[in-house]
C-alpha positions, 0 to 999 in steps of 0.5 A: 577244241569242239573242232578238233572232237567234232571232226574226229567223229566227222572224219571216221563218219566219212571213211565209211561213206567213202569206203561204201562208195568205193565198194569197200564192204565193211567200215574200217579206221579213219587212217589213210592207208591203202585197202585190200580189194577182191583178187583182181581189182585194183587197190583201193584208197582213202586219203584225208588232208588239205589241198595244196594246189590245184591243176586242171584236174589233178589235186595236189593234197598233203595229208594228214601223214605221208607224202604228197598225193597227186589226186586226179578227179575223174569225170564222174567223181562224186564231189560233195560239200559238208559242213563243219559238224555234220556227221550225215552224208546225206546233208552234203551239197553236190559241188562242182571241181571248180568250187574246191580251193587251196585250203580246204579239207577233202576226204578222197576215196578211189584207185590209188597207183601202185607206188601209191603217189596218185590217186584216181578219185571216185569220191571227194567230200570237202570241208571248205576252208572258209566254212571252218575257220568261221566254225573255228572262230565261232568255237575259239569265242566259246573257249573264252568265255566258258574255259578255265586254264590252270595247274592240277593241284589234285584228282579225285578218280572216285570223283572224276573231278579235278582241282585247278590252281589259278595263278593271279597277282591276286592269289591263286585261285581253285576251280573244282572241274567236274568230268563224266562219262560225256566229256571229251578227254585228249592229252598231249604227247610228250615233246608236243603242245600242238593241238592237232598231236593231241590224242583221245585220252582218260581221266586217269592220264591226268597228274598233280602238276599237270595243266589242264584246259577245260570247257563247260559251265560255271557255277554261280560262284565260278568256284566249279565246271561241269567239263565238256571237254579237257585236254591235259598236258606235262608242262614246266613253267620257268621264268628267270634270266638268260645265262647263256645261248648256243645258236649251234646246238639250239639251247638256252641255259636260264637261271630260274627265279623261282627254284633258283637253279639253272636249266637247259632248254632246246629251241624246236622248230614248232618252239613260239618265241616272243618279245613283249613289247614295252607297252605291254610290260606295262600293262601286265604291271598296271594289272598288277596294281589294280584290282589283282583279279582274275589271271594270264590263264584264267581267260576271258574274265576274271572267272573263266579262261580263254582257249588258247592255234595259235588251238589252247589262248588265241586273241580275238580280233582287235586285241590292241594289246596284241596288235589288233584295233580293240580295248585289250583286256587289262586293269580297267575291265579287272582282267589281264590275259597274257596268252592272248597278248601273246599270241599276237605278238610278232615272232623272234628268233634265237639270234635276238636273246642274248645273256642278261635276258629275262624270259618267261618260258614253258616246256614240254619234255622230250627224247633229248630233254625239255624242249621250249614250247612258248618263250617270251622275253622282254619281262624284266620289268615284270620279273623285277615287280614281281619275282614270283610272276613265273606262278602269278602269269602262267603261259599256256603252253599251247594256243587253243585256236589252231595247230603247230601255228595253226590248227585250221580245223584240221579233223 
């Protein structure tokens, strides 16, 4: 989340060096739209995204909203390389074209057409692909061992604290997260729970039920968190047996354990659907019977969560448990995190759930009623150990590590 924060700032830092640069006179909002300039000149635009493809001169970018724009890097054009972070243009390296890749970020500024699908670029400041998932990474590792991920149980605005609930086999578990004037807040628009749709948000967005992911430093006891940032979202967790799906219409009716009702959820294209493995099963089992410390969404230990884009619960490299070479988290080490065996467990589609199928899932309300954000089936022996599993292994609804599957860095 420091990546995501950190290039906001970055970004809006960069429209002003390019608007500078392209003759703009003033600062303006970091939005890629076409710019008024004095009677008789041409249009000038910015435009921010990632290069899709590259052809002699011309860029083919897509941007952060809007169709494709055909960028032509012109002979003279400034092009210049600046670290994830860096909010100073003067600590930017001159490149030259040839040093720019499928993947990076670039921030353009120039002529644009007057259909505005190309651009004639004055000015190209890039953020390479590689530098940002090293940044990304980096980030990700702190997430997880100083985050914490839980549901809202109460706010204090007088305060600006926030009390998560932990769920655990153990028994849920209170963590008092601290906010002030410094902490970044951003929430998660209805019917999103991907990390690049997350917009600046305020303590008071924040609601009783709601789950928060929050970054900072514990306190000895792991009992409080100064917050450096949080992000807050409207999720429902359910967890029960498939009654029946329509591929037709995209929706599953499941019956819930926990509320003992039925409920209807429509699969998305960003929905992440899973299977968890045998292997798996049991070791969210043997956690279970082990220590009961620590929880699916406290993170990295038994005190403090993982950040989870696939941008909220990622998996480290070699998480075995996830499909990777390392020893995962699991009954030996006192700690089980399901989201990070999650997000690395290969994807299904509807066709593969059917009738009789336990699933754990969460939601997000949207225009046409709850829609899935995470799924993941394969839990009949965890449902049948442990009814209430839906509340003691709560799924993120989002993954921390990057954005509809992959947040990349985007600023």
């Amino acid at each position: 989340m420091h990546t995501r924060s950190t290039f906001i700032v970055t970004a809006s830092v960069l429209v002003f060096i390019i608007g500078a640069t392209t003759g703009l006179s003033s600062a303006v909002a970091p939005a890629p739209a076409p710019q008024q300039s004095a009677p008789g000149n041409p249009p000038v635009r910015r435009s921010l995204g990632t290069i899709k493809a590259i052809q002699g001169n011309t860029i083919t970018l897509t941007p952060d909203s809007g169709p494709e724009v055909a960028v032509a890097v012109q002979p003279n054009a400034r092009i210049l390389r600046l670290e994830p972070g860096e909010k100073d243009l003067k600590n930017a390296t001159p490149i030259q074209l040839q040093d720019l890749q499928v993947g990076d970020r670039i921030l353009v500024g120039g002529v644009a057409s007057a259909d505005s699908k190309s651009l004639a670029a004055s000015v190209v400041v890039a953020m390479k692909h590689a530098d940002l998932e090293a940044r990304q990474k980096e980030e990700l590792q702190d997430w997880q061992k100083r985050g914490v991920d839980g549901l809202v149980k109460t706010v204090d605005p007088a305060k600006g604290t926030i009390m998560l609930s932990i769920p655990s086999f153990g028994g849920a578990k209170e963590v008092s997260v601290h906010t002030s004037k410094s902490t970044v807040m951003l929430r998660y628009p209805p019917g999103s729970a991907n990390f690049v749709d997350a917009k600046p948000g305020s303590f008071a967005d924040i609601r009783a039920g709601d789950q928060v992911h929050a970054l900072g430093n514990r306190s000895a006891d792991g009992s409080e968190l100064s917050a450096e940032e949080v992000v807050s979202g409207t999720f429902r967790n359910v967890a029960g047996i498939i009654n029946s799906v329509d591929a037709s219409s995209g929706t599953i009716d499941v019956q819930d354990v926990l509320s003992k009702k039925s409920v209807k959820v429509k699969v998305s294209a960003d929905s992440q659907l899973r299977k968890l493995p045998a292997e798996a099963a049991r070791l969210v089992l043997g956690f279970k019977g082990g220590s009961g410390e620590g929880s699916a969404g406290s993170g990295a230990n038994s005190s403090s969560g993982p950040r989870g884009n696939e941008r909220p619960a990622s998996s480290p490299p070699g998480d075995a448990a996830a499909g990777g070479g390392g020893v995962p988290a699991g009954p030996r080490s006192g700690r089980f995190d399901l989201n990070r065996v999650v997000s690395r467990l290969p994807a299904v589609g509807l066709s593969d759930l059917h009738k009789g199928d336990a699933v754990m899932i969460v939601t997000t309300e949207g225009p046409g009623g709850d829609v899935v954000t995470k799924l993941l089936s394969g839990v009949e022996s965890v449902l049948q150990a442990a009814p209430g599993a839906g509340q003691a292994l709560m799924l993120a609804p989002w993954n921390l590590g990057g954005a509809p599957s992959g947040d990349n860095g985007n600023p």
